[in-house]
TIMIMAR-942395 format. One record per residue: residue number from 0; residue in three letters; x, y, z of N, C-alpha, C, CB in turn. Coordinates in nm, 3 decimals. Glycine has a CB too. Layout:
N
<atom pos="NUM" code="ala" n_xx="X" n_yy="Y" n_zz="Z" ca_xx="X" ca_yy="Y" ca_zz="Z" c_xx="X" c_yy="Y" c_zz="Z" cb_xx="X" cb_yy="Y" cb_zz="Z"/>
...
***
This chain:
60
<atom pos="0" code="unk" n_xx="-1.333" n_yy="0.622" n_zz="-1.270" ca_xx="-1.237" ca_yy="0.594" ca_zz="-1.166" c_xx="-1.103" c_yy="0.553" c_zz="-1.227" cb_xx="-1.288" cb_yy="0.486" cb_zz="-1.072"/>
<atom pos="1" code="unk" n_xx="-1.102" n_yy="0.554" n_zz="-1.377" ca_xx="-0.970" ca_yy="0.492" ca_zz="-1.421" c_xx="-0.902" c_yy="0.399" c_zz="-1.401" cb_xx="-0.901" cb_yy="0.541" cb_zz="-1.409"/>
<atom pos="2" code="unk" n_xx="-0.794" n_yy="0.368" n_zz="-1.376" ca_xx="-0.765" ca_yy="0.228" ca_zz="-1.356" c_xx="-0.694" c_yy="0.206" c_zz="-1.236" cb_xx="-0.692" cb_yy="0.172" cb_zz="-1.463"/>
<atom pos="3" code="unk" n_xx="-0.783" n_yy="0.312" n_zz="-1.111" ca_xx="-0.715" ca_yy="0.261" ca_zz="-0.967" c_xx="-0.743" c_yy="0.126" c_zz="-0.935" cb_xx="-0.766" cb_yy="0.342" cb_zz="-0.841"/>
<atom pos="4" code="unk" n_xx="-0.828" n_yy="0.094" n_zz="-0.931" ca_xx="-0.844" ca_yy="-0.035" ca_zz="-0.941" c_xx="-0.765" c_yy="-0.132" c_zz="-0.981" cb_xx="-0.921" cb_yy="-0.047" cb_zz="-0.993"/>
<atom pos="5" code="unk" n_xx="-0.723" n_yy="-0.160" n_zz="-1.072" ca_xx="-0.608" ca_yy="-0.190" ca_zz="-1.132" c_xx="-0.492" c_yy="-0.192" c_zz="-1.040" cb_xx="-0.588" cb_yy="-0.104" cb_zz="-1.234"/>
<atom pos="6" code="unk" n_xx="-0.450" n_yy="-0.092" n_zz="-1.019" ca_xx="-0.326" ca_yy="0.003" ca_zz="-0.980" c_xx="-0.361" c_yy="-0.061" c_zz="-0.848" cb_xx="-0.323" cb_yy="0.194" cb_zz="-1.004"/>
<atom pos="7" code="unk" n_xx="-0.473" n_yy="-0.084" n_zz="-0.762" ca_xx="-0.440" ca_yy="-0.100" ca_zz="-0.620" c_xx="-0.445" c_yy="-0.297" c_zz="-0.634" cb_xx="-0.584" cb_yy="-0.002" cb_zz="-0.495"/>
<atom pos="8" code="unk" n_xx="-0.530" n_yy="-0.337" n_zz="-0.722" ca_xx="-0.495" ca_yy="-0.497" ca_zz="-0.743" c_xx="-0.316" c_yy="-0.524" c_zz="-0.764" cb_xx="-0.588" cb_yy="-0.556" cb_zz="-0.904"/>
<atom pos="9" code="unk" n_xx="-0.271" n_yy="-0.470" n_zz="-0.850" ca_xx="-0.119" ca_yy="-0.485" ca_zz="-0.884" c_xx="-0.038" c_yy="-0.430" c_zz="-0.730" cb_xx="-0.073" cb_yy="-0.370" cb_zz="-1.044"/>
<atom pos="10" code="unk" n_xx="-0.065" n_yy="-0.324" n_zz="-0.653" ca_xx="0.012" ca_yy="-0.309" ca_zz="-0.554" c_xx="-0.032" c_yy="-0.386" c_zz="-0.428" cb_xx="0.026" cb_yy="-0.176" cb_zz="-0.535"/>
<atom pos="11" code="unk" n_xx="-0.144" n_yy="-0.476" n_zz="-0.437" ca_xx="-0.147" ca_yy="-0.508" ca_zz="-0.311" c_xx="-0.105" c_yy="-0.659" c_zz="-0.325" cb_xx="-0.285" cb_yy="-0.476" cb_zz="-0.242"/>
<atom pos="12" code="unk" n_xx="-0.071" n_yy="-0.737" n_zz="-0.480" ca_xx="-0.039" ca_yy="-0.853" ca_zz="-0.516" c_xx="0.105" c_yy="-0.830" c_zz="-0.488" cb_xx="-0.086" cb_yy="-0.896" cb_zz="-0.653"/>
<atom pos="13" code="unk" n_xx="0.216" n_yy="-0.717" n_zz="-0.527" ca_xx="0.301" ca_yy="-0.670" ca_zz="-0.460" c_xx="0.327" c_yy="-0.708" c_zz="-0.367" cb_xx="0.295" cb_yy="-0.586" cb_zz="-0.447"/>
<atom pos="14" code="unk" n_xx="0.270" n_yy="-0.651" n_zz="-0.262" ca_xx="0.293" ca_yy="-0.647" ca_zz="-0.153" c_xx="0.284" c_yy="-0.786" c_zz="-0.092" cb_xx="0.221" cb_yy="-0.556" cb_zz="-0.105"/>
<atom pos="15" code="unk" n_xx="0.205" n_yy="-0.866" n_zz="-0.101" ca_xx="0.174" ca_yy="-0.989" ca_zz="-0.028" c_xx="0.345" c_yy="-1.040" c_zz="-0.091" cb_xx="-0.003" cb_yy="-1.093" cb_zz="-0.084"/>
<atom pos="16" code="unk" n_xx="0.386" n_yy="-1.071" n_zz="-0.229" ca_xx="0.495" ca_yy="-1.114" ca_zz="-0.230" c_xx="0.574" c_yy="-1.076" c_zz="-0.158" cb_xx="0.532" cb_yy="-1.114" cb_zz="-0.315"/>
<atom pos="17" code="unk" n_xx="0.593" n_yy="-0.955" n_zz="-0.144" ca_xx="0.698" ca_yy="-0.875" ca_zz="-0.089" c_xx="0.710" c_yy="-0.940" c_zz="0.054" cb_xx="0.665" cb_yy="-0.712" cb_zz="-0.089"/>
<atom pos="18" code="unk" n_xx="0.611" n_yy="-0.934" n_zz="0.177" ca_xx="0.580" ca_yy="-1.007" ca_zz="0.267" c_xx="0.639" c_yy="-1.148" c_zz="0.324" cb_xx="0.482" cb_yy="-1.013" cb_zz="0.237"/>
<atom pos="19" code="unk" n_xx="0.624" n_yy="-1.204" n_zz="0.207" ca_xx="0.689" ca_yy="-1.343" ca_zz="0.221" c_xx="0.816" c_yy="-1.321" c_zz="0.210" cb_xx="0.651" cb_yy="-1.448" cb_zz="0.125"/>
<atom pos="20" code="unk" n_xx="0.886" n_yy="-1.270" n_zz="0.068" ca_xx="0.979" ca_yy="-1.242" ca_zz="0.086" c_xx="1.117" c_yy="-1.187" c_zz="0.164" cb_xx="0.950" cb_yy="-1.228" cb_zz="0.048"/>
<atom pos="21" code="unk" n_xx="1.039" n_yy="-1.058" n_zz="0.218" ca_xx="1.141" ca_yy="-0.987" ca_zz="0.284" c_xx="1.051" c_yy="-0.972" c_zz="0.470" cb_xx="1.177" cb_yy="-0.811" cb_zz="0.176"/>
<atom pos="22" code="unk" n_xx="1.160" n_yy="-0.920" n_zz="0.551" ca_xx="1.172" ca_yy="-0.936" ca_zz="0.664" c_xx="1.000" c_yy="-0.790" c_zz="0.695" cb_xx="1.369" cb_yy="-0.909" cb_zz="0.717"/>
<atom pos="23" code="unk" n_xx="0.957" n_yy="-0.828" n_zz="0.781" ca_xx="0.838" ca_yy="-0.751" ca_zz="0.843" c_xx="0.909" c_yy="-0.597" c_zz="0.872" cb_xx="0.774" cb_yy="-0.836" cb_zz="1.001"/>
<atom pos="24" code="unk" n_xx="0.982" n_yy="-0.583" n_zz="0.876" ca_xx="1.030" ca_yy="-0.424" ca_zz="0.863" c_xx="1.116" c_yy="-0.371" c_zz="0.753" cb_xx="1.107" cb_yy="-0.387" cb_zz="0.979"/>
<atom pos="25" code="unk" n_xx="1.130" n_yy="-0.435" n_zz="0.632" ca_xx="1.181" ca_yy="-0.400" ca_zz="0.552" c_xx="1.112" c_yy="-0.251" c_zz="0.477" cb_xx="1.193" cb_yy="-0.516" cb_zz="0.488"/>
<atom pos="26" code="unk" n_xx="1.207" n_yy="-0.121" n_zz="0.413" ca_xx="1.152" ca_yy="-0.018" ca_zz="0.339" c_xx="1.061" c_yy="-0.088" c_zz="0.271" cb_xx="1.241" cb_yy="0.061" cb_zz="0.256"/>
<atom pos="27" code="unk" n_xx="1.121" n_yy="-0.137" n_zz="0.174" ca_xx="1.021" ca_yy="-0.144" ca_zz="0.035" c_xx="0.906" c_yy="-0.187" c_zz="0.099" cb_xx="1.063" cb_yy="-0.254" cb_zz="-0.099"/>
<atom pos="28" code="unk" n_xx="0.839" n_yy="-0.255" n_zz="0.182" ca_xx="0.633" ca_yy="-0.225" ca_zz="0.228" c_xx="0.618" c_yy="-0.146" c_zz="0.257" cb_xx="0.540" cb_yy="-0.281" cb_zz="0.331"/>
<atom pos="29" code="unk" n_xx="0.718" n_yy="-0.054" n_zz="0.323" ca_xx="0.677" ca_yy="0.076" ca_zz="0.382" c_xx="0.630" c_yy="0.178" c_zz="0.231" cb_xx="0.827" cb_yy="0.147" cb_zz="0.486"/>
<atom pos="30" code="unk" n_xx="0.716" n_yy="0.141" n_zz="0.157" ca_xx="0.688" ca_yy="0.244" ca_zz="0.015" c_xx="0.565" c_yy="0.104" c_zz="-0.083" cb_xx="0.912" cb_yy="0.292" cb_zz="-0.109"/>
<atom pos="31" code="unk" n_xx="0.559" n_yy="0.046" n_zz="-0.041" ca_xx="0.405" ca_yy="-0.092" ca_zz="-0.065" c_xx="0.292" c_yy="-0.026" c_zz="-0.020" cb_xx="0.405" cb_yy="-0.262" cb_zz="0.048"/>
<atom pos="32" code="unk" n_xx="0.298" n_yy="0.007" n_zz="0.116" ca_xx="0.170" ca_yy="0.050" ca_zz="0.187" c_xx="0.156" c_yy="0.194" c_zz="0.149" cb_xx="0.173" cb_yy="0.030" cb_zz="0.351"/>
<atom pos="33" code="unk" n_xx="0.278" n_yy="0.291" n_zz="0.127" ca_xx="0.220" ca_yy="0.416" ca_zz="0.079" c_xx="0.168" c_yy="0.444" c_zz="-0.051" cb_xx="0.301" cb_yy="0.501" cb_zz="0.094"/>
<atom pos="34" code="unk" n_xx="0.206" n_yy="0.338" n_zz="-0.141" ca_xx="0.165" ca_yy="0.347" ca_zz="-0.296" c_xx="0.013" c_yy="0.292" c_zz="-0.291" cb_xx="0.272" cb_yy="0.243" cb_zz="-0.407"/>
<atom pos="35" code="unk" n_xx="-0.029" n_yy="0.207" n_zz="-0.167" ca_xx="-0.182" ca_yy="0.173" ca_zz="-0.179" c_xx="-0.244" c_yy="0.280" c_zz="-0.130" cb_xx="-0.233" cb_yy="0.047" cb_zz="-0.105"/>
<atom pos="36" code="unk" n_xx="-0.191" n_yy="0.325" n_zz="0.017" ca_xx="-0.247" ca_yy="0.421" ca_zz="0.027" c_xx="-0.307" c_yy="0.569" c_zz="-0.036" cb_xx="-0.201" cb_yy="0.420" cb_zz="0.082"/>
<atom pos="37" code="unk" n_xx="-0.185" n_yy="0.608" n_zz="-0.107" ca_xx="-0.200" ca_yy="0.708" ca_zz="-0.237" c_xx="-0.341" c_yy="0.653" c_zz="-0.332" cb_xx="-0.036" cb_yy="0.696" cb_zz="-0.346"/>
<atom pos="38" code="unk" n_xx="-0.315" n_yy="0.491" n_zz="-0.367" ca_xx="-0.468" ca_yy="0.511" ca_zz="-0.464" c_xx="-0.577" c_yy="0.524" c_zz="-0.397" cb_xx="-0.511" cb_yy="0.394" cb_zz="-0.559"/>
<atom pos="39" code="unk" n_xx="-0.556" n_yy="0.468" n_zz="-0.275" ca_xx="-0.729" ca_yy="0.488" ca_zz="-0.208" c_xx="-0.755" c_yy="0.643" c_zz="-0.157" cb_xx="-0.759" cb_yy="0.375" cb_zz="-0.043"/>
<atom pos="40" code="unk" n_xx="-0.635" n_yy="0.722" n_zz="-0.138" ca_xx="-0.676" ca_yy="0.878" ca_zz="-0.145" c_xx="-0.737" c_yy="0.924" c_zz="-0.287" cb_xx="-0.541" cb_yy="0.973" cb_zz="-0.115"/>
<atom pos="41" code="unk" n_xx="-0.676" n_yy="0.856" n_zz="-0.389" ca_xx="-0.687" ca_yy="0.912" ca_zz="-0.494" c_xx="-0.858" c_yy="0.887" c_zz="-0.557" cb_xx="-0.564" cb_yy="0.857" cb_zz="-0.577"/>
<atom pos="42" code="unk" n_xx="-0.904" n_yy="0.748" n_zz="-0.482" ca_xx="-1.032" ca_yy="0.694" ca_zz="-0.521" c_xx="-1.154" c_yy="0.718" c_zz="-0.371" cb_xx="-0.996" cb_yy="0.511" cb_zz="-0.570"/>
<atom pos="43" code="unk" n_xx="-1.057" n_yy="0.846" n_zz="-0.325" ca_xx="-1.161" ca_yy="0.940" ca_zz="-0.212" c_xx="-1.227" c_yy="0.773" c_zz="-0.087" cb_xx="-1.362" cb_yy="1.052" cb_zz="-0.353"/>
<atom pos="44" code="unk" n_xx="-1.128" n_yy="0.710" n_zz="-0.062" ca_xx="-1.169" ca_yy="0.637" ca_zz="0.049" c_xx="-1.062" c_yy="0.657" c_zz="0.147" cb_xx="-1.196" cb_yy="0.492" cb_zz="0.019"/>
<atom pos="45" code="unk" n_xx="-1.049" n_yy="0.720" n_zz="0.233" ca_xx="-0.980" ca_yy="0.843" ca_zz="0.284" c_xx="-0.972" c_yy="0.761" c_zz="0.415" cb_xx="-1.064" cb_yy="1.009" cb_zz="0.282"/>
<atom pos="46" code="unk" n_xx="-1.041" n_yy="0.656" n_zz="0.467" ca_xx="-0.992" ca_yy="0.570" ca_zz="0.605" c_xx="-0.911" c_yy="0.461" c_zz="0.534" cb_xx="-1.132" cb_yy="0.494" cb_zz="0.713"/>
<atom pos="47" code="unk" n_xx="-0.925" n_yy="0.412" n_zz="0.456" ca_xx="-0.844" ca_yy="0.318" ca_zz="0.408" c_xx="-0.686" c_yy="0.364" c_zz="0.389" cb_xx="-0.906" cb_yy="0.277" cb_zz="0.283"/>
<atom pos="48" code="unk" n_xx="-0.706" n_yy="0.449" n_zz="0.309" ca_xx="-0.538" ca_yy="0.554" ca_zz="0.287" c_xx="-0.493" c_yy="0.595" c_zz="0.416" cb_xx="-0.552" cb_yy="0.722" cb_zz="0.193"/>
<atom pos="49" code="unk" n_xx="-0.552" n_yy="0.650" n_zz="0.505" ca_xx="-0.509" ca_yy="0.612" ca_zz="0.655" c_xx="-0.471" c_yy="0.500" c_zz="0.703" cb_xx="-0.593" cb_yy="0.630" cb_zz="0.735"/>
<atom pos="50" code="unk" n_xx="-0.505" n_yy="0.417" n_zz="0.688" ca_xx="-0.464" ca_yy="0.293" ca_zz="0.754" c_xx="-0.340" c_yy="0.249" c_zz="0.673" cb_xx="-0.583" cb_yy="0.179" cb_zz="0.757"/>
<atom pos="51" code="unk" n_xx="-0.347" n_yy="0.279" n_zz="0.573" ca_xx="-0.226" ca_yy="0.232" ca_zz="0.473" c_xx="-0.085" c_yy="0.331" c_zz="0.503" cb_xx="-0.284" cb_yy="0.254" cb_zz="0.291"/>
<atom pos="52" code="unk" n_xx="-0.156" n_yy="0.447" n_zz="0.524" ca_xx="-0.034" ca_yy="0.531" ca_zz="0.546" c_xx="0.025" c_yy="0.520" c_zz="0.681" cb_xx="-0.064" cb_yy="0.674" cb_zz="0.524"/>
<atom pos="53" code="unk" n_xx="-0.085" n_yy="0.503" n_zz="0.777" ca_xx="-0.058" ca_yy="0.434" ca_zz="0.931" c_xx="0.083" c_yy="0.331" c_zz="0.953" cb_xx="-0.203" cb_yy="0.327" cb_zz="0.966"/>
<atom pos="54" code="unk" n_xx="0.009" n_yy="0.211" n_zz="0.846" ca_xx="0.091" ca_yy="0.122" ca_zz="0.837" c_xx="0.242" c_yy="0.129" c_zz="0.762" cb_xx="0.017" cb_yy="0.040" cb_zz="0.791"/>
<atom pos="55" code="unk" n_xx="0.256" n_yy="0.238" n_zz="0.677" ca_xx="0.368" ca_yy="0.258" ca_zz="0.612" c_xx="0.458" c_yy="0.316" c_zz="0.724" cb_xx="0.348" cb_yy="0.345" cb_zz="0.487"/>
<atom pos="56" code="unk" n_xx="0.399" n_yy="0.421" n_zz="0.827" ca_xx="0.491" ca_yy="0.467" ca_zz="0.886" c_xx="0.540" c_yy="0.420" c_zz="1.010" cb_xx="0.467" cb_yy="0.567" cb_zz="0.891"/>
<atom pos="57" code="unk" n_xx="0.425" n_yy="0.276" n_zz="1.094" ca_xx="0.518" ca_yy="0.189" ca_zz="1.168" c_xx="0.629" c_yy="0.130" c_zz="1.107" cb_xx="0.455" cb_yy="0.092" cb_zz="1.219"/>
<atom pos="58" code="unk" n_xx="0.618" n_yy="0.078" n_zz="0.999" ca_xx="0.758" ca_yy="0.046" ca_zz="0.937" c_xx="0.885" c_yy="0.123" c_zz="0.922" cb_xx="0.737" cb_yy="0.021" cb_zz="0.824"/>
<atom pos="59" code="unk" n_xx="0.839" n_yy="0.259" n_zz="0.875" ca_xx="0.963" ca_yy="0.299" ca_zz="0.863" c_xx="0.979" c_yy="0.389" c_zz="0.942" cb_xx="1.000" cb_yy="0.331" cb_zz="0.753"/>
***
């Protein structure tokens, strides 16, 4: 599985900062939630990457 794992720990620690940080409709979660989404397509859990991509595109 390589190091999605990894890759989705580092973007979803991301993201929670990001959260606090910036305003609930800001781009950058929107491109947060599509970069998680991408690994969980990539690690074939294909409702999760939906929901992630779901969520990327109420934002933006």
């Amino acid at each position: 599985m390589g190091e999605y794992s990894k890759a989705l720990s580092s973007y979803e620690r991301s993201l929670e900062i990001s959260k606090i940080a910036l305003p609930p409709n800001h781009p950058s979660l929107a491109t947060s939630y599509n970069n998680i989404g991408m690994v969980y397509d990539n690690m074939g859990e294909y409702s999760k990457a939906l929901s992630s991509y779901e969520r990327s595109l109420e934002i933006s």
